[in-house]
C-alpha positions in Angstrom: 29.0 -119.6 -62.4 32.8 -119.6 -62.5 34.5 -116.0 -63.3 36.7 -115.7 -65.6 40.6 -115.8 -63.7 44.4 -116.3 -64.5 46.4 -116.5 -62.0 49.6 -118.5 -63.9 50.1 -117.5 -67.5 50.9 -121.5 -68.6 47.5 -122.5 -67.5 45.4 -123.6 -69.9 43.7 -121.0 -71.9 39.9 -121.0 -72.6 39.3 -117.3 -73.7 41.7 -115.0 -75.8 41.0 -111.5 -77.4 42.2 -111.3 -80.7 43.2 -108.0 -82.3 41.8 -106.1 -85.4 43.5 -103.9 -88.0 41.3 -102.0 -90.2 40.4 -103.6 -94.0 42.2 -102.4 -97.2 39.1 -100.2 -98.2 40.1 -98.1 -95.1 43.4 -96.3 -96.8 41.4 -95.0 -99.8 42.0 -91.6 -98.1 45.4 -91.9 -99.4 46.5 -90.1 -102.3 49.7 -91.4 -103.4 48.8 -94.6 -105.7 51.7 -96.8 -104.2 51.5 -95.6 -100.8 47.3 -96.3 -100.6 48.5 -99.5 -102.2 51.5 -100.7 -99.7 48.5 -100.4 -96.7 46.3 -101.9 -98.5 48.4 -104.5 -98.8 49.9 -104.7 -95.3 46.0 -104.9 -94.1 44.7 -107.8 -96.2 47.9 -109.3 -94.7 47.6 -108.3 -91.5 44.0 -110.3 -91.1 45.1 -113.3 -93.1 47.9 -113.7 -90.3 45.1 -112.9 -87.4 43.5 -115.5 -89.3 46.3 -117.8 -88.6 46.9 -117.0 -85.4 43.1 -117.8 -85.1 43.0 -121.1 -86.5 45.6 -122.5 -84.6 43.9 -121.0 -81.0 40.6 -123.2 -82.3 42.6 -126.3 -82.9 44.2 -126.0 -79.2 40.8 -125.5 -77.9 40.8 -121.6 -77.5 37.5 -119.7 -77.5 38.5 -116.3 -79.8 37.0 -112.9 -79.2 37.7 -110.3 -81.4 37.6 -106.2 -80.9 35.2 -104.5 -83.2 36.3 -101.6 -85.2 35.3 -98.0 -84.2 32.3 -97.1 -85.9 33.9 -93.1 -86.0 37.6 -93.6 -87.3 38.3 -89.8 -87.5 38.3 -87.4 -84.3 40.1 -84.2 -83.8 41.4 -84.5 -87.5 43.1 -87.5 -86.5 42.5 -91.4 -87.5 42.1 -93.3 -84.3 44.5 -96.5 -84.3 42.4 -99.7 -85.5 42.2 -102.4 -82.1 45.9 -104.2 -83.2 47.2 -105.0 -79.6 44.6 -105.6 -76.8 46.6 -106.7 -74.2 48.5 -103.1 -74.1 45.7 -102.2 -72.8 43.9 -104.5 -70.0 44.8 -107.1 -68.1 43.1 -110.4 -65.9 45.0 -110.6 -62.4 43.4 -113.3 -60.7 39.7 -112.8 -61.0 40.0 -108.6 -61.4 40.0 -107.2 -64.7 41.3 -103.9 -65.3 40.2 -102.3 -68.6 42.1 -99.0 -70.1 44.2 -96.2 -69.7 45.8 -93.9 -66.8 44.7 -90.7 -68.6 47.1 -87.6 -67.9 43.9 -86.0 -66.3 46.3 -82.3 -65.2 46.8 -82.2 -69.2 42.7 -82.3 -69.6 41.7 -80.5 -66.5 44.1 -77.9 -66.6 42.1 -75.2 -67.9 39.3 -75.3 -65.2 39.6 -72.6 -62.7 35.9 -72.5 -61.2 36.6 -73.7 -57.4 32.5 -75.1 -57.2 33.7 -77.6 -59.9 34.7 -80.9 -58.8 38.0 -82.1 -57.8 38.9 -85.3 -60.1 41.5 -87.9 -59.4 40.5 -90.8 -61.6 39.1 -91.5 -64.8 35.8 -92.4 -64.3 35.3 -89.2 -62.0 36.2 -87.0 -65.0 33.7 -89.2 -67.7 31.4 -88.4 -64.9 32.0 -84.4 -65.4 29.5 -82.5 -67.4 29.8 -81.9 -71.0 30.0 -78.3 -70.1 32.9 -78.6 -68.4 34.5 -80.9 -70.5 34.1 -78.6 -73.4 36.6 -76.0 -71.4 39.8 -79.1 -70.7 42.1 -79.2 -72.9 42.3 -81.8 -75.7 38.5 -82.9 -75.2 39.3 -84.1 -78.9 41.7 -86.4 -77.1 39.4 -87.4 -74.7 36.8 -88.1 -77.1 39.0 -90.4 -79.4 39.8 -92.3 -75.8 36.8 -93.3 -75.6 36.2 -94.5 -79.2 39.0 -96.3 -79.0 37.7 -98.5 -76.5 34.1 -99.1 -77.2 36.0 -101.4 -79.8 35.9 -103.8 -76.8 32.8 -102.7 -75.5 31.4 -106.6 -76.1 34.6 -108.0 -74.7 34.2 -105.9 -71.3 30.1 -106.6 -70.9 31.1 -110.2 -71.6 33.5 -110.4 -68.8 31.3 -108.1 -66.5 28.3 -110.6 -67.1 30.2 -113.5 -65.7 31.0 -111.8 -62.5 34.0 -110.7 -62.4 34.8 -106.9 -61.2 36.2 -104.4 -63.5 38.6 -101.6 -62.3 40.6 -98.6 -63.9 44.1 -99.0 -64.1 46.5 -97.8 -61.9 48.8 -95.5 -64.3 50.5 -97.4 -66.8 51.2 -100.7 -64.7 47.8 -102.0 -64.9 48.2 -103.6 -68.3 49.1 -107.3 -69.9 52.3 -105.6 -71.1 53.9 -105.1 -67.7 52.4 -107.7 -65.7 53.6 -111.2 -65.2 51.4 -113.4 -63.0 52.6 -115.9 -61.2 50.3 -117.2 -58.6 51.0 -115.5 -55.5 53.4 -113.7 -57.1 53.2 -110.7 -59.3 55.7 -108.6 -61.3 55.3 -105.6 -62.5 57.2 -103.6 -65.1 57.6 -99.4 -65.6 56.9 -97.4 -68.4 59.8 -95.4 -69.9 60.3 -92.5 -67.8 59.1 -93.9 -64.4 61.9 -93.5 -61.6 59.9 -93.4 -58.5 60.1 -97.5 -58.2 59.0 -96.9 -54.2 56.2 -95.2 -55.0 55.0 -98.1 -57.2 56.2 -100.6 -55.1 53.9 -99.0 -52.2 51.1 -98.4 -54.9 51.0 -102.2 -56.0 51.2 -103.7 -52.3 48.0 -101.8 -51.7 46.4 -103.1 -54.2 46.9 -106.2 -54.1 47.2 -107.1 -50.7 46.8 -110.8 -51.4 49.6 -111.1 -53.7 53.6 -110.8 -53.2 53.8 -107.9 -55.4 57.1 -107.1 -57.2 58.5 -103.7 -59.3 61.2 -104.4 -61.3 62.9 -101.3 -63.3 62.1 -102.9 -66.6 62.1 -99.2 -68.4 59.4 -100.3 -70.8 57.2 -103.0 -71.6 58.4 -106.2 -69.6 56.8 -108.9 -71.8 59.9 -107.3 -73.9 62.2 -108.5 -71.5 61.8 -111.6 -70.0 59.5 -114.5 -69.8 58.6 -117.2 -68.2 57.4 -119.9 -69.9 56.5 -123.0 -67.0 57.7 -123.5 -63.5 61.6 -123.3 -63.2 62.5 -121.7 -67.1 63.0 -118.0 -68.4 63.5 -116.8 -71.5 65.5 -113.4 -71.1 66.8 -111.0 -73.3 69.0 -109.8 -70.3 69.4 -109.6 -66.1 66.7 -106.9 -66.1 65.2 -109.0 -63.1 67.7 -110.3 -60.9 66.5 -113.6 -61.2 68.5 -115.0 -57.9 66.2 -112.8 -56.5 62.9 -112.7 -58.0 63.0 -116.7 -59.5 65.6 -118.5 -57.3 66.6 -121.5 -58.7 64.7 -121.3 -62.2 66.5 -122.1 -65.5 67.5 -118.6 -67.1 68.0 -119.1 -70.8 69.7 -116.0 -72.1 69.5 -115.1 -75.7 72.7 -115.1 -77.5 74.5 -112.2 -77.8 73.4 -109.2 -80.9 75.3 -109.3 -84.0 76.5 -106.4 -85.9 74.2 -103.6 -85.9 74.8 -103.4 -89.5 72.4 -106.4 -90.3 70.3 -103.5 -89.7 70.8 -100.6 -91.0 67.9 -99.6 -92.5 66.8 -99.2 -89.6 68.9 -97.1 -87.7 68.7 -94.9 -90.8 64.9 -94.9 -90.4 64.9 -94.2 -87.2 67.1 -90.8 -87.3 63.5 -89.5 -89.2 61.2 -91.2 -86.9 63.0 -91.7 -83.6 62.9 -95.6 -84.0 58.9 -95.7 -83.9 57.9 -97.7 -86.3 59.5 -99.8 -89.4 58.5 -101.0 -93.2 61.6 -103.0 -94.4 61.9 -101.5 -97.9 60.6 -98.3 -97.4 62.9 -97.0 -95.2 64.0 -94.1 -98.0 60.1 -93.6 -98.9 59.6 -90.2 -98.2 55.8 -90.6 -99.2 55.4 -93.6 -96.9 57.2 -91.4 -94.2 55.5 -88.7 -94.8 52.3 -90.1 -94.7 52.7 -92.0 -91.7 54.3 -89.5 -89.7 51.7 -86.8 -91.0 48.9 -88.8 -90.3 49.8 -92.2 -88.4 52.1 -91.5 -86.1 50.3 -91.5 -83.3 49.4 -95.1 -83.9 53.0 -96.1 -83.7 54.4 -97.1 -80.5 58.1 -97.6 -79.6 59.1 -100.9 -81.9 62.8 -100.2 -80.6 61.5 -100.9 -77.1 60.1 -104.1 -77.9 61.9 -105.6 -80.6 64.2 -106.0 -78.1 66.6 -108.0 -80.5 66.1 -105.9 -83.1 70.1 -106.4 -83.4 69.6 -110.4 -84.2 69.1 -111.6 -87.8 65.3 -109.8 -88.9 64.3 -113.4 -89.5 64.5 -113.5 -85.6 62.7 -110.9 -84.0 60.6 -111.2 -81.3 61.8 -114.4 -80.1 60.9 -113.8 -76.6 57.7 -112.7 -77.2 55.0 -115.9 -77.1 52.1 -116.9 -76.2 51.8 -119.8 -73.9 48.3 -121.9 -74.7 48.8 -124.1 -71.9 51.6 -126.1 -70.3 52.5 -128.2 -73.5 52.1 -125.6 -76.5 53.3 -122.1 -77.0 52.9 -119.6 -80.1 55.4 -118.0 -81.6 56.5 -115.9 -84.7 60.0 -117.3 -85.4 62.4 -120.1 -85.2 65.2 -119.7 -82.7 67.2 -123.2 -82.0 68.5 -121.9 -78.4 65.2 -121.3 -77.3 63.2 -124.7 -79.5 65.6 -126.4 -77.6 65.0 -125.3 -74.5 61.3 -125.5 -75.0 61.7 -129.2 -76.2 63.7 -130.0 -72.8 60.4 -128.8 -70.7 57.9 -130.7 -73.1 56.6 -127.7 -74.8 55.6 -127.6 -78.3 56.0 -124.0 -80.1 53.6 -123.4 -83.2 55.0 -120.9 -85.3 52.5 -118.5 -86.6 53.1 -115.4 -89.0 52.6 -111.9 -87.8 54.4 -110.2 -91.2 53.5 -107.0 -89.9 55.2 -106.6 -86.8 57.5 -104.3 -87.1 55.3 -101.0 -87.9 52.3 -102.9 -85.8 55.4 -103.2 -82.6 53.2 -106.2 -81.3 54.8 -109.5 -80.8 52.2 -113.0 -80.4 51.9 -111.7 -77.0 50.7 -108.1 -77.2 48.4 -108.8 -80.3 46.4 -111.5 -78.0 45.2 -110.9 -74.5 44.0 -114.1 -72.0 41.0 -113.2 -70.5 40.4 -116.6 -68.9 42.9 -119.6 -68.3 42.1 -123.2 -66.2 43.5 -123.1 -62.9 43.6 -121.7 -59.2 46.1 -119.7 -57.3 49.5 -121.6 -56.7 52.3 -120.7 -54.6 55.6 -121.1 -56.6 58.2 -119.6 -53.6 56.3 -121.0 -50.7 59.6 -120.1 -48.6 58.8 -116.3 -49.2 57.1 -114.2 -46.3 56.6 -111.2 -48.2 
């Protein structure tokens, strides 16, 4: 039996996670009639695009697998976030599969002061630890909605373990589809906000994967933000974050054009003096209910959407133009038109398939994030065979 593997993100895909927002009848918790009604509304539209997204996967061949939704959706008075962007949160590197999240385990241990207890350095030593103890760390509530959170993929993880393949815990943040681009022997990898030891993970990656070039690149976020590249020899790039003499010589680097006035958008920059540039509803940008509520009670499912709308600047009809999924080396999905980029596509033989994703902005998930390959057609491949290390 073949694992599951991708080692180049253009080869053709044969199994894709799908993510899951929860259905309208989940917001009748909310009290204000138009706010219950503007999420019910944005979730019935939410799976009808999923629903898109899914019929067009089928037509290209693409098995679909789908999170389920936690059974427990409240824990430590808090709503855990419904399953909306897998591939933030695991990752296929060649034939290793590395599920979760670097948990900030001095944050949950920090109250234990018994020397006999164990020392714990990774995740699965601390699920290991006894309730008892667990009951003294802080934020076990934390903890406890961690782990809800990702039996929604419970299925998705026995499924890959039963075809073979080994599953790991990440290695901090770095671990995940969002920071990782493979290609073949060569892999890049991004940093989270707030990471400025790049040697450390540079000497933390090369251990890892000693089979692989391995490169860290100072993306300061998500790097599927960033860059892409879409088949041997082309890039998409919002910028130089990667200095692609370097780390692609002699590929095609098609830079988007440069941002217009940043008062095509100023709803959101006057959003985002309330909510630090989390999240975004066009139109409600001066609903304090719909603030209120989401900040009150939602704001921990709300990720960074500044970070990886990355042209939030452009035209809104434009965002996330970067951000696609690649099916295999002919067809591509994406959520918007962009000629500089169709045109670039059309110059390599690719076909993009525009499919909606109206929710974006408050979801901050491009095509990209809101899918996750878990298997693709195809063997190693050496793209930079003149490379030593």
């Amino acid at each position: 039996m073949r694992k599951f593997s991708v080692y180049q993100h253009w080869d053709p895909l044969r199994l894709c996670v799908v993510g899951r927002s929860y259905p309208p009848e989940f917001y009748n918790w909310i009290t204000v009639p138009h706010v219950r009604s503007l999420f019910e509304t944005m979730a019935q539209e939410t799976e009808e695009d999923y629903q898109a997204i899914i019929k067009k996967l089928t037509e290209l061949e693409v098995e679909v697998i789908r999170p389920h939704l936690p059974q427990k959706t409240m824990i430590g008075g808090r709503y855990l976030p419904p399953p909306i962007t897998p591939r933030d949160h695991m990752v296929m590197i060649g034939d290793r599969f590395y599920k979760g999240y670097q948990l900030n385990l001095p944050r949950f241990y920090a109250d234990i002061k018994d020397p006999t207890w164990p020392n714990v350095t990774d995740n699965q030593q601390f699920w290991n630890l006894p309730r008892h103890i667990l009951d003294e760390c802080q934020d076990v509530h934390d903890l406890d909605a961690y782990i809800k959170f990702y039996s929604s993929y419970d299925h998705v993880f026995d499924r890959i373990a039963a075809q073979g393949n080994e599953i790991r815990s990440p290695m901090g943040h770095i671990t995940n589809g969002a920071y990782v681009t493979r290609v073949g022997r060569d892999l890049y990898f991004g940093t989270p906000v707030g990471i400025t030891d790049v040697e450390q993970c540079r000497r933390q990656v090369k251990q890892e994967f000693p089979q692989y070039r391995t490169h860290v690149i100072a993306t300061g976020g998500h790097s599927d933000g960033v860059y892409c590249p879409v088949c041997p020899g082309l890039i998409i790039s919002l910028r130089d974050i990667p200095t692609y003499k370097e780390t692609f010589p002699g590929w095609e680097v098609v830079y988007l054009p440069p941002g217009e006035s940043w008062a095509k958008v100023k709803p959101f920059l006057e959003l985002k003096a309330k909510n630090n540039g989390k999240w975004w509803i066009p139109g409600f940008e001066h609903d304090q209910a719909v603030i209120d509520t989401v900040e009150q009670w939602l704001g921990h499912w709300t990720g960074y959407v500044e970070e990886t709308v990355f042209d939030i600047k452009l035209n809104l009809a434009r965002t996330w133009p970067i951000s696609m999924l690649i099916v295999n080396p002919k067809n591509v999905m994406v959520f918007n038109y962009n000629k500089q980029i169709f045109d670039a596509l059309e110059r390599y033989g690719i076909t993009p398939h525009i499919v909606p994703f109206r929710h974006r902005l408050f979801w901050d998930g491009g095509i990209y994030c809101i899918t996750m390959d878990v298997d693709r057609l195809g063997s190693m491949q050496d793209y930079f065979p003149e490379r030593q290390t």
